[in-house]
C-alpha positions in Angstrom: 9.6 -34.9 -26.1 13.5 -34.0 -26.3 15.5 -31.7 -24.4 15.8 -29.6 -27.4 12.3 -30.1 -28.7 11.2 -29.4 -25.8 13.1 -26.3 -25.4 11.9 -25.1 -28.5 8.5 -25.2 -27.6 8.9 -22.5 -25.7 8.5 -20.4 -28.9 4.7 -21.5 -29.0 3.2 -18.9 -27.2 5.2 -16.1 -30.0 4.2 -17.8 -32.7 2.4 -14.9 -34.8 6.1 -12.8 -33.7 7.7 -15.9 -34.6 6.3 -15.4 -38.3 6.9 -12.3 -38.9 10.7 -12.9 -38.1 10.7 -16.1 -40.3 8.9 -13.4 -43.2 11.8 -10.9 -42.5 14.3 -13.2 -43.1 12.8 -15.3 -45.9 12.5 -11.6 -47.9 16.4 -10.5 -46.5 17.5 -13.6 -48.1 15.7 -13.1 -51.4 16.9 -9.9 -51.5 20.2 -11.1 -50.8 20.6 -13.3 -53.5 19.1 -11.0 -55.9 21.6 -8.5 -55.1 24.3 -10.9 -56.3 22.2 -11.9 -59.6 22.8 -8.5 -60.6 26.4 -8.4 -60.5 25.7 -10.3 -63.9 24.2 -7.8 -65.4 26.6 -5.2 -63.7 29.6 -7.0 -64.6 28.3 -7.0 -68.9 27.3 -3.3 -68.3 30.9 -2.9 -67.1 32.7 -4.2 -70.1 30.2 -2.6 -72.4 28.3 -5.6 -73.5 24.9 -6.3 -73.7 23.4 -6.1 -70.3 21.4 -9.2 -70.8 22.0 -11.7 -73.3 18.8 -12.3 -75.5 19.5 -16.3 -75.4 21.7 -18.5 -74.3 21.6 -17.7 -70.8 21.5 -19.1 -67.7 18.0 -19.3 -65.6 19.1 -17.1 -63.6 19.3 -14.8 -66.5 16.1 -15.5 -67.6 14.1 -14.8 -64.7 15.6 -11.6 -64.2 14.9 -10.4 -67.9 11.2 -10.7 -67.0 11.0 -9.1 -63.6 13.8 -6.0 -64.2 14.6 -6.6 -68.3 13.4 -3.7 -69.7 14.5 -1.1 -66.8 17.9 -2.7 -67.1 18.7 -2.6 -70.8 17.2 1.0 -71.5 19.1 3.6 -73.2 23.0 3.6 -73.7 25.2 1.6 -72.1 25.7 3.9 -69.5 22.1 4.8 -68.8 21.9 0.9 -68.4 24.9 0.8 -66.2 23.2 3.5 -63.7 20.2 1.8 -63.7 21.5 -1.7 -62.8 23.2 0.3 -60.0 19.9 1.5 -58.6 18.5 -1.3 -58.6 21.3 -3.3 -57.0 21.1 0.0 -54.2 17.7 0.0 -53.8 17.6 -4.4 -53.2 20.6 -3.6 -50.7 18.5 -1.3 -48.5 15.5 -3.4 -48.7 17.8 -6.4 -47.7 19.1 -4.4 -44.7 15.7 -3.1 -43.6 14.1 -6.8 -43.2 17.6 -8.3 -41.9 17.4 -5.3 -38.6 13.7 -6.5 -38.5 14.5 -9.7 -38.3 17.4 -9.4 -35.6 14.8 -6.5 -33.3 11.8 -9.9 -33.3 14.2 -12.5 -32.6 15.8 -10.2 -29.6 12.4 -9.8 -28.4 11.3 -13.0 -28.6 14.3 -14.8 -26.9 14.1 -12.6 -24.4 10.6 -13.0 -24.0 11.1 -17.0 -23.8 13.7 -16.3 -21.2 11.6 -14.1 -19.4 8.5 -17.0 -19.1 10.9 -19.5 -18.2 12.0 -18.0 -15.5 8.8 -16.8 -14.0 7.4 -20.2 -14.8 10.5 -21.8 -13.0 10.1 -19.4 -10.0 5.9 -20.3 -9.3 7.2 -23.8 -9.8 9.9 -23.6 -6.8 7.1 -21.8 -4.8 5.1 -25.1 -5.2 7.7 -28.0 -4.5 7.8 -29.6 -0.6 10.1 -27.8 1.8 12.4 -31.0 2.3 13.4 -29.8 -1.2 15.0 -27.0 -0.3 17.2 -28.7 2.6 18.4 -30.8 0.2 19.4 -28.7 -2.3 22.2 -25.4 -2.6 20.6 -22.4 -2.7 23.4 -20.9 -4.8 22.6 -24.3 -7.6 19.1 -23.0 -7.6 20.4 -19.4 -8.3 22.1 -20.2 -10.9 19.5 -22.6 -12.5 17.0 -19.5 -11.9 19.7 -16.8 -13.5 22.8 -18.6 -15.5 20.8 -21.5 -16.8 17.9 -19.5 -18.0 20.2 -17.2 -19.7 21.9 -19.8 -21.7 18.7 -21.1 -23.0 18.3 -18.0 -24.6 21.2 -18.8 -26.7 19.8 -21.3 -28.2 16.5 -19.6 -28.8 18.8 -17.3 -30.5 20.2 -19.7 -32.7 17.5 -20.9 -33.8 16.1 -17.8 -35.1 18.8 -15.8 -36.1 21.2 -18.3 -37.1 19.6 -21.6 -38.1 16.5 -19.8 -39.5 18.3 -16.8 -41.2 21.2 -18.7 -42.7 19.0 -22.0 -43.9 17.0 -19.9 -46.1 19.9 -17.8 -47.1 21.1 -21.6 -47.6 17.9 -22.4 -49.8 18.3 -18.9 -51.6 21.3 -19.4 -52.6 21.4 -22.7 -53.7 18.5 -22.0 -56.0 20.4 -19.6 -57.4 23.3 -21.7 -58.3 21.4 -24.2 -59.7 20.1 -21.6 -62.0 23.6 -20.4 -63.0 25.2 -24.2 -62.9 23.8 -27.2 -62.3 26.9 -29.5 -62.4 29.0 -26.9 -60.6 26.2 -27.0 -57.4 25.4 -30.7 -57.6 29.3 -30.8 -57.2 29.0 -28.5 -54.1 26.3 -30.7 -53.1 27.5 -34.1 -53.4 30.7 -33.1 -50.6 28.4 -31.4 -48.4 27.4 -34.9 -46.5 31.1 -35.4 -45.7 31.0 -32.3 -43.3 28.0 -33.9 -41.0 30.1 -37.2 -40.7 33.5 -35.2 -39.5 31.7 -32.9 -37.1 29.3 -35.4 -35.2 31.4 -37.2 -33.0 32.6 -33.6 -31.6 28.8 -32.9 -31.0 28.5 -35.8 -28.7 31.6 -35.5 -26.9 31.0 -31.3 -26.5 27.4 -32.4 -25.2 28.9 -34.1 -22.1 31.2 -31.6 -21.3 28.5 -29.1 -21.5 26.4 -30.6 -18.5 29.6 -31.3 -16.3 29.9 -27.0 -16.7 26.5 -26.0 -16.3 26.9 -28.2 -12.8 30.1 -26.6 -11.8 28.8 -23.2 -12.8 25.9 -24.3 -10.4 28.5 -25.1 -7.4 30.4 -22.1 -8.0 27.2 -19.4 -7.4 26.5 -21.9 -4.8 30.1 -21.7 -2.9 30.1 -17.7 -3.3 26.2 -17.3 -2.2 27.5 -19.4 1.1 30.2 -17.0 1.4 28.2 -14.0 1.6 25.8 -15.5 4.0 28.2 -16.6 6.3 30.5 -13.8 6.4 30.7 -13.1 10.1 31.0 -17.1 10.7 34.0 -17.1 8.2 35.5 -13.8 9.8 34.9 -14.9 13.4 36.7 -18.2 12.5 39.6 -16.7 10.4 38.5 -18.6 7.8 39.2 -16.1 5.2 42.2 -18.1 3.4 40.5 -21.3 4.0 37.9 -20.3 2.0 39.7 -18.5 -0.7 41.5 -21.7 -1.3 38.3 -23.6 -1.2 36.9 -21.6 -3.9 40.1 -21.2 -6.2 40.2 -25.3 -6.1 36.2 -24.7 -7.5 37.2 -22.0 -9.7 40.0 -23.8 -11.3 38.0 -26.9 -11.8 35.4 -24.8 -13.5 38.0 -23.3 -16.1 39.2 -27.0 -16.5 35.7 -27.8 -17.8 35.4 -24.9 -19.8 38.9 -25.7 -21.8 37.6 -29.2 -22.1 34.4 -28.1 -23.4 35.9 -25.0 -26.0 38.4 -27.8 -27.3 35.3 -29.5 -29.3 33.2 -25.9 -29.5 36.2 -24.1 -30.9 37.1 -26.7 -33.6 34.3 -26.9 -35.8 34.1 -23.3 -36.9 37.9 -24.0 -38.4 37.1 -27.1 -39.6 33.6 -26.2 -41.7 35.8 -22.9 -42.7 38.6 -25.5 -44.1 36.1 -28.0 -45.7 34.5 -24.9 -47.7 37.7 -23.5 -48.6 38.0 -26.9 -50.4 34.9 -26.9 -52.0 35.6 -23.2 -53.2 38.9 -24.3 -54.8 37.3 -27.2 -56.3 34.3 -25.3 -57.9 37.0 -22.8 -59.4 38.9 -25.8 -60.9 35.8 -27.4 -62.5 34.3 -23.8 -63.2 37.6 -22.6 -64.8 37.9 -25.9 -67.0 34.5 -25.1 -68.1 34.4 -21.7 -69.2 37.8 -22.2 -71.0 36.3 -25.3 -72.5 33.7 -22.8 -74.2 30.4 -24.2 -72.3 27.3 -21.8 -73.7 25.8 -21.6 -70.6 28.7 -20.7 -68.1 30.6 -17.5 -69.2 33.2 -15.7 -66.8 30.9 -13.1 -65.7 28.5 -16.0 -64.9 31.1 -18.2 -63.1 32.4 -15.4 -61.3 28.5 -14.4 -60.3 28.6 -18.4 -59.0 32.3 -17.8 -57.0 30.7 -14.6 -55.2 27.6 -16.4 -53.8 29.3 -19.5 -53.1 32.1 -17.5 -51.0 29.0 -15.9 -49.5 28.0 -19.2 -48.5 30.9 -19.6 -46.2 29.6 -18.1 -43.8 26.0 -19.6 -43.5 27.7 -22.6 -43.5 29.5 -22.0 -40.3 26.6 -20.7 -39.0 24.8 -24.2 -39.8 27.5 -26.0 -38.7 28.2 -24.5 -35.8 24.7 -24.7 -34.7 24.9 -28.5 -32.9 27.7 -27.0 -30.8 25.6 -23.9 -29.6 22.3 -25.8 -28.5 24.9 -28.8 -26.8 25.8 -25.7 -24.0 22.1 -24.9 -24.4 20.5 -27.9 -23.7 22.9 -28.5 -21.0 21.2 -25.5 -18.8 18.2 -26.2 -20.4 17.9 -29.7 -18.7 18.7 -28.5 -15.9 15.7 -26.1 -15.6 13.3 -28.8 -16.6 14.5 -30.9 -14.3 13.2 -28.7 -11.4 10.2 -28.0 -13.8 9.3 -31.9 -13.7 9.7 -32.3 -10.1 6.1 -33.2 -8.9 4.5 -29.5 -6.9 3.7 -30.4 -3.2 1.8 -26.8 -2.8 -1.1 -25.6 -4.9 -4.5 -26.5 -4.3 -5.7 -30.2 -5.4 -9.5 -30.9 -6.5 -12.0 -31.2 -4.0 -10.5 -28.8 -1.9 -12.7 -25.9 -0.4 -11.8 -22.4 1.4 -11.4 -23.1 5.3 -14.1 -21.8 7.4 -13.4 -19.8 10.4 -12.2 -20.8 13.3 -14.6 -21.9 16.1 -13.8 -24.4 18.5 -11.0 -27.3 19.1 -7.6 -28.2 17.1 -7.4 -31.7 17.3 -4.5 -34.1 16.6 -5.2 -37.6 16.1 -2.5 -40.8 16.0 -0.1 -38.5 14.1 3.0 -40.0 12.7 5.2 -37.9 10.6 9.0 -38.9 9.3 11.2 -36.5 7.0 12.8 -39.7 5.9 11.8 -43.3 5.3 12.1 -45.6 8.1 13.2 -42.4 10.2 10.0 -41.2 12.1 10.0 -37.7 13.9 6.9 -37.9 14.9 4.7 -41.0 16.6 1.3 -41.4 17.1 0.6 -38.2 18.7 -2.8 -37.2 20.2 -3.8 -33.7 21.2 -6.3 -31.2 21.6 -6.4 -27.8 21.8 -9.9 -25.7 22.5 -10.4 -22.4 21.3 -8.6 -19.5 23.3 -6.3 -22.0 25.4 -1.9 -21.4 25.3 -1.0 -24.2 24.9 2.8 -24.5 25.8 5.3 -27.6 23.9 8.2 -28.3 25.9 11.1 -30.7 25.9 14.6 -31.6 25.0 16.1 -30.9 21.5 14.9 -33.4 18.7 12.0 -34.0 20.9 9.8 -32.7 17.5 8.3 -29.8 18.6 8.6 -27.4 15.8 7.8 -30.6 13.5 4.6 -31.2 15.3 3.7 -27.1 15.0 4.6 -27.2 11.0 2.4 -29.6 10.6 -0.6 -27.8 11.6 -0.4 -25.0 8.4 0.5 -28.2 6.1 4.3 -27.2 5.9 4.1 -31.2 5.8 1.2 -33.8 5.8 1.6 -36.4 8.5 2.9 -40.1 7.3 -0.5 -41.3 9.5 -3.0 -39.8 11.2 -4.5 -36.7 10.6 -5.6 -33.2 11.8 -8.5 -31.5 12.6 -9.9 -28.2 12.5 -13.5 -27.8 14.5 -13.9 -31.6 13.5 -12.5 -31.4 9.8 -9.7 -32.5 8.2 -7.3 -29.7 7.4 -6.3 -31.6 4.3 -10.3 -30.7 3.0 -9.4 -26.9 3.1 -6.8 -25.5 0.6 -3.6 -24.3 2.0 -3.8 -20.9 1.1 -7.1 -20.2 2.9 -5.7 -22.4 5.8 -2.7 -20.3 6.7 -4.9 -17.2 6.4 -6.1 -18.7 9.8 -2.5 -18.5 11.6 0.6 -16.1 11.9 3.7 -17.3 12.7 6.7 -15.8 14.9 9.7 -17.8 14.9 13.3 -17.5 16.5 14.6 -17.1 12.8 13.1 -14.0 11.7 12.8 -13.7 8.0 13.4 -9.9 6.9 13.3 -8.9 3.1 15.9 -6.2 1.4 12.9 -4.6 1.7 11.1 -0.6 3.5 10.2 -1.8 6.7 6.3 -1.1 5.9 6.9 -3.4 3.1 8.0 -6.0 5.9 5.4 -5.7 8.5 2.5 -5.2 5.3 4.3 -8.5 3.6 2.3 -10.3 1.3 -0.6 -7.5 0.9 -1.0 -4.6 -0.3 -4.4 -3.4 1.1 -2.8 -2.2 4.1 -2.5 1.0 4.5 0.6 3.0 6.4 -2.1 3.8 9.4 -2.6 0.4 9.7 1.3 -0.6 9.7 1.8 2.1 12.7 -0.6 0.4 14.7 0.6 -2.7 14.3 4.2 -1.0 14.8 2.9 0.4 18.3 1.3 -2.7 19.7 4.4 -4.7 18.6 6.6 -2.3 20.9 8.2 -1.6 17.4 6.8 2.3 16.5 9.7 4.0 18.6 12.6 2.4 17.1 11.3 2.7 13.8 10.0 6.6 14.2 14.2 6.9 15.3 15.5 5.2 11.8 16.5 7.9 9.0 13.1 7.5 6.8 11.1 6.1 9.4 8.6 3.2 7.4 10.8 3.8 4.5 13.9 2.6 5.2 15.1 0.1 3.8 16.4 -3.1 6.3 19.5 -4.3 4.2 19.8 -7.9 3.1 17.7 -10.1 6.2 17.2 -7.0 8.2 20.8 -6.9 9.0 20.6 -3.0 10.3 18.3 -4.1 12.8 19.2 -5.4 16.4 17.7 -9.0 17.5 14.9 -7.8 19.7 14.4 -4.9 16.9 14.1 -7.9 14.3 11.6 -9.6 16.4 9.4 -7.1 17.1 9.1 -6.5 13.4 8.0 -9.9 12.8 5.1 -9.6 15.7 3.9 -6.5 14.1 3.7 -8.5 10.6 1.4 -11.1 12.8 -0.9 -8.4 14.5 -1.7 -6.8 11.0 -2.9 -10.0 9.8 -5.1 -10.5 13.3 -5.0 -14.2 12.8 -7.7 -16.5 15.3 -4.8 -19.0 15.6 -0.8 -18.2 16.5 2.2 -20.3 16.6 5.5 -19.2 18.2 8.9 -21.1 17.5 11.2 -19.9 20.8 10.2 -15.8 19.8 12.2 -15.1 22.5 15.2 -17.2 22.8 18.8 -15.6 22.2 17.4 -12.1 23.1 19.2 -10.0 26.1 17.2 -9.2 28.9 15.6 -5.4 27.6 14.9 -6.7 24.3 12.9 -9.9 25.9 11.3 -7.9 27.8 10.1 -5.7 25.2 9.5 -8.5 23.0 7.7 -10.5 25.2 5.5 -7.5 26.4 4.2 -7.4 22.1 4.0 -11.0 22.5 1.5 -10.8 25.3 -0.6 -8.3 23.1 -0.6 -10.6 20.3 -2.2 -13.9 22.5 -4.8 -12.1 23.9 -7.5 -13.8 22.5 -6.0 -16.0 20.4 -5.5 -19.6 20.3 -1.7 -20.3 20.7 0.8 -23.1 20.3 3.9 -21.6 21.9 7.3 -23.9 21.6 9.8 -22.5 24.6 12.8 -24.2 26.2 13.0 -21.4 28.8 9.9 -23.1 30.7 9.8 -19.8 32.7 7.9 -18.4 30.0 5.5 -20.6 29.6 4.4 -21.2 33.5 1.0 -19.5 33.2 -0.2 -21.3 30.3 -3.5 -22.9 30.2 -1.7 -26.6 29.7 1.8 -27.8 29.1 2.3 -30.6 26.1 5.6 -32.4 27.1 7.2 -34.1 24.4 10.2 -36.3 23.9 11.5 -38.4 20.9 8.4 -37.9 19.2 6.1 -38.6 21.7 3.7 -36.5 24.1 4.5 -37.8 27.1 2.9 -35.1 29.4 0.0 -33.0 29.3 -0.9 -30.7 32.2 -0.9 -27.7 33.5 2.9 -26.5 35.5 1.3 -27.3 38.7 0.5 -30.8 37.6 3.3 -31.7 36.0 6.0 -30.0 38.4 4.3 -32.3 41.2 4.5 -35.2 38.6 8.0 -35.9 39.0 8.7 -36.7 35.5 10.4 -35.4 32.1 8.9 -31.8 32.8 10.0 -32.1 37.1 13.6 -32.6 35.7 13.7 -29.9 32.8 12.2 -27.7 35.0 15.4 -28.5 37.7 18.0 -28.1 35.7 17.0 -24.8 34.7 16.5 -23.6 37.8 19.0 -25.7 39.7 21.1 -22.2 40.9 
């Protein structure tokens, strides 16, 4: 299925809406056109002829004896005047009631495609692999998520309220001339192909420039998004002009495309305006030869009936035209949603899978290989287990894959080889979902929403209730701080918690993993870059939150991590120690040396 094909399907599910829209408009435009019929019989009444000929009419004529006939030629000649003016006031407001109908479904249903494209696009990102989102900007995905979206709605727009509206207005009015003058519309007709053949080679060429915008709209969301979240960086750095001239280069080469783009977008609403100028003049030449030439069936009041609608015409026929060039910029954004859409979804669960089970006994790890990249392993052939209750500690030198080995445990990743087990099951039998109900998780980056900071600790649920929260707060070392903020568990915490402290942020995040009282905990250096109250504090709700858990604990400070039950020491992907700090300081090896040059002073 094509782009635009494709993006038009998106009208399925408001299809009955969808209808009644195409009804509106199909009874606007008949409406319309009937509304210009009568300036024939207006135009007779007018000169104080008869107000419809009894032969030698056109068809046009004819059919509108025998719907309005009788209530058009009653009484005097003004009595029939006045009533071909209520009639022609009466199809007017009709025409304008089913034209605002019209326009109210077609805003509702573009926005409502809008609207499921975006929330499908959003689940979607939910469900890709996290190696996506390394890879990619987050301000391109912004913009796909917002700008692109948004566009597509133009073209949903067009083709409802323009392509729709205007081809039947088209149809409408072409049957209409044909009943007033066959050779003066098959005239029209016959010079109507030559349009199509000047305007496509713009179509192609404005196609191309509309995806090379679309991208640079992408990267310049992405460059001020960066911005934003690097502020202090860029202000610690005095940075500031740097990256002003950074983004003016991005913001000039974004206007570039969009002259380069309007140069073909711009020219073919002159150019069908032009080419139906011409027809005009051409059907007033012909028309004028005609009724001087005494034709029966084509009198002034008659041509200039056929003028009116055909100048009325000029417009549609913009609108037509124009249409190619609308969905190009249109299908532009919209490829570049489905091309996230398409992307194959790493999350979600997969058939066969069944809920985990609670935990019982041992965490086991078994030849293990894992690489984020081809040919570039992070991971090799790891083997370890970890029995109910134990802290386990994982030490070693940066890149050693610690955190990798950790991520892999709540399927952030599946391992290239090897696999994991939970009390003697495969973790890749149990969906993720119910997996990860199993674990919280208390990194060194803690993630804080613009959020109330109940809303933070209580994330992802909303069975807890504020009680709940407080205790969590308290055991976390958090309830002080927070009983000290202006609205207490209603405050908001700014974008990432930035009116919180460090140690503040941290102690937040524990109190999210005590409300969820998971069997199993993982924590990613929780207490590196912290200042020697705040660890203190921290590590104090940190001790709360092991007891009685099972724990993987990654630390490069190995003074924290001393009285743990055993040490796993790793390095270039490989456990190359296992013991407990005893054991291993005795050992003389990788742990002996990490251990020194800490505590060489």
């Amino acid at each position: 299925m094509g782009r635009g094909a494709r993006l038009l399907h998106q009208l399925r599910p408001h299809s009955l809406l969808f209808a009644a829209s195409i009804a509106a408009t199909v009874l606007a435009s008949v409406l319309e056109g009937f509304t210009f019929v009568l300036l024939i019989p207006f135009l007779r009444a007018l000169f104080g002829q008869q107000v419809l000929p009894a032969e030698g009419g056109s068809r046009v004529e004819a059919v509108l004896d025998k719907i309005a006939g009788p209530f058009l030629q009653a009484g005097s000649p003004d009595v029939a005047l006045r009533n071909v003016v209520i009639v022609l006031l009466i199809a007017l407001v009709l025409k304008n009631a089913m034209q605002y109908a019209s326009a109210i479904g077609s805003v509702a249903i573009q926005e409502a495609v809008v609207r499921d494209l975006r929330t499908r696009l959003f689940r979607h990102l939910q469900t890709l692999p996290l190696g996506y989102f390394h890879r990619t900007k987050g301000g391109q995905l912004l913009s796909r998520i917002v700008n692109d979206t948004d566009q597509v709605k133009t073209a949903v727009s067009a083709a409802l309220t323009s392509l729709l509206q205007n081809t039947v207005l088209l149809v409408v009015s072409v049957v209409i001339l044909f009943g007033l003058s066959a050779r003066l519309t098959v005239l029209a007709l016959l010079l109507a192909p030559a349009l199509l053949f000047i305007i496509r080679p713009m179509i192609a060429r404005l196609r191309r420039r509309s995806r090379e915008l679309v991208a640079e709209r992408g990267e310049l969301t992405s460059v001020v998004g960066e911005m934003v979240g690097s502020v202090k960086l860029v202000r610690a750095y005095t940075a500031e002009r740097y990256e002003a001239d950074r983004f003016q280069k991005i913001a000039e080469r974004y206007r570039k495309r969009v002259l380069r783009a309007q140069r073909f977008s711009s020219l073919t609403s002159p150019v069908s305006e032009v080419f139906g100028g011409v027809v005009i003049v051409m059907i007033l030449w012909v028309g004028t030869r005609l009724v001087l030439g005494g034709t029966s069936d084509l009198r002034p009041e008659v041509l200039m009936t056929f003028l009116a609608v055909a100048l009325r015409l000029m417009s549609p026929v913009k609108s037509v035209a124009n249409y190619p060039t609308i969905m190009a910029g249109a299908v532009a954004s919209a490829e570049r949603v489905f091309e996230v859409l398409d992307l194959p979804a790493d999350e979600g669960d997969r058939p066969g899978e069944i809920e985990a089970t609670p935990f019982r006994d041992t965490i086991e790890y078994r030849g293990v290989s894992f690489a984020y990249e081809p040919d570039t392993p992070v991971l090799h052939d790891v083997d370890l287990e970890v029995r109910r209750g134990q802290v386990v500690a994982i030490v070693g030198p940066s890149g050693a894959g610690k955190t990798t080995l950790v991520d892999l445990l709540p399927r952030f990743y599946e391992p290239t080889r090897g696999e994991i087990l939970l009390d003697g099951v495969p973790i890749t039998r149990y969906t993720r979902r119910s997996l990860r109900a199993l674990m919280g998780i208390v990194s060194q980056e803690t993630i804080l929403l613009n959020d109330t900071v109940l809303a933070n600790i209580a994330y992802g649920r909303t069975d807890y209730t504020l009680d709940h929260v407080r205790v969590a707060a308290q055991a976390a070392n958090a309830a002080e701080f927070i009983e000290r903020l202006a609205e207490g568990y209603q405050t908001l915490l700014g974008e990432r918690g930035a009116r919180l402290s460090g140690g503040q942020r941290q102690r937040i995040a524990i109190a999210r993993a005590l409300l969820r009282d998971p069997p199993i905990l993982i924590l990613d250096e929780a207490t590196s870059a912290l200042d020697t109250e705040s660890e203190r504090l921290v590590q104090e709700a940190i001790d709360r939150l092991m007891r009685h858990r099972t724990v993987l604990v990654i630390a490069h400070r190995l003074a924290t991590v001393q009285h743990a039950d055993f040490i796993v020491v790793m390095s270039e992907g490989r456990v190359v120690e296992c013991g407990t700090h005893q054991t291993l300081h005795a050992a003389d090896g990788l742990y002996r040396r990490l251990y020194n040059l800490q505590f060489r002073s």
